[in-house]
C-alpha positions in Angstrom: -3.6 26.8 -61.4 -5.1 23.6 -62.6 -2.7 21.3 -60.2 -4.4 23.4 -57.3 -7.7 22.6 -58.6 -7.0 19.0 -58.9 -5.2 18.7 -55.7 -8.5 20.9 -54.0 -10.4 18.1 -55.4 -8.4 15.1 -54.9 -8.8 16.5 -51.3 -12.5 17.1 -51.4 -13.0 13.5 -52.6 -10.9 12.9 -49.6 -13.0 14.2 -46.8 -16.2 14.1 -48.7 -18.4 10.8 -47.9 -18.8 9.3 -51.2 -20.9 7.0 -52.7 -21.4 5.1 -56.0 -24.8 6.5 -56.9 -23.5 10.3 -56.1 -20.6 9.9 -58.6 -23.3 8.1 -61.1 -25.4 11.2 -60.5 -22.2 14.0 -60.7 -21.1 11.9 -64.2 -24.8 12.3 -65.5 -25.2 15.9 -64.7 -21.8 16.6 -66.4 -22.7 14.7 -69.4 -25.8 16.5 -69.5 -23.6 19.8 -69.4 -21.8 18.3 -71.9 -23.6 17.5 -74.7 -26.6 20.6 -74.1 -26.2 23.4 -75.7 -27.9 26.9 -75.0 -27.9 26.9 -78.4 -29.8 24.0 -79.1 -27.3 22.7 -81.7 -23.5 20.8 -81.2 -22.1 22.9 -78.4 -21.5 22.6 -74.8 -21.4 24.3 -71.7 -17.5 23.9 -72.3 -17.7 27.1 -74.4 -20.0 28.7 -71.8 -18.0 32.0 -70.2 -20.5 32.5 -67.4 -19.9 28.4 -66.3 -16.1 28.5 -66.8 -15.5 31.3 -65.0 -17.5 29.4 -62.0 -14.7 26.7 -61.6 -13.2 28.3 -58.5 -16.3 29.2 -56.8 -17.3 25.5 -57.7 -14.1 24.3 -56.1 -14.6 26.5 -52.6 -18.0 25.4 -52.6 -17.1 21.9 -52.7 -14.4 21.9 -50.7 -16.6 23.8 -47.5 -19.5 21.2 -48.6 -21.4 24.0 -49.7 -20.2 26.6 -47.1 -18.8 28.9 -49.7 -21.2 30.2 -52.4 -19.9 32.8 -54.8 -21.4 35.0 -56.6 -19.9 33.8 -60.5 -21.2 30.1 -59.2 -24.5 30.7 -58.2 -25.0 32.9 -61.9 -23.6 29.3 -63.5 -26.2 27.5 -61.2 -29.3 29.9 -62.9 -27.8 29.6 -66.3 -27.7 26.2 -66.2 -30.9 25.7 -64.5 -32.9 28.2 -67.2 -30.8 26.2 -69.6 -31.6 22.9 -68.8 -34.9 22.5 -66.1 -35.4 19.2 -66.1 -31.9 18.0 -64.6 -32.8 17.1 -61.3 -29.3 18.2 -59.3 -28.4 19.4 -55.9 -25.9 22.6 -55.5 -23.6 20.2 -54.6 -24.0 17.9 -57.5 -23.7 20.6 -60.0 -20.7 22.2 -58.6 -19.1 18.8 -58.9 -20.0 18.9 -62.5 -18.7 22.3 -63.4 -15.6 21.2 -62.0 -15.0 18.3 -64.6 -16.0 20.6 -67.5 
């Protein structure tokens, strides 16, 4: 399971028209998911089951460049967003990050 997600995204990055700032911004966001914490203490949104169990709906999402939105992704996209208002993200951006959680 995780070879097909990192072959999905090897292929995304592919196809996908990338630039240096977007991947500065993508490795921001997931830092930010990284060391927040709903909690407020130590934790991350590592240990968070709503985002983990958004990596495929992530991965579809990404790989139809937003053309697929799922139902456990977009309920990862409010958590985090409630969670953490002031990261300034697109759909795209985020999904990217939940993917290298």
């Amino acid at each position: 399971m995780k070879t097909a997600r990192i072959l999905l995204l090897g292929g995304c990055l592919l196809m996908a028209d990338a630039h240096a700032t977007s991947f500065v911004i993508s490795t921001d966001i997931t830092m930010s998911l990284t060391l927040s914490s709903s909690k407020g203490t130590s934790g991350s949104f590592k240990d968070d089951k709503i985002v983990l169990a958004a990596k495929d709906d992530a991965a579809a999402f990404v790989a139809s460049n937003g053309e697929i939105r799922g139902a456990q992704m977009e309920a990862a996209f409010q958590r985090i967003r409630s969670l953490l208002p002031e990261l300034p993200s697109t759909d795209l951006q985020l999904a990217s990050a939940i993917l290298m959680l």
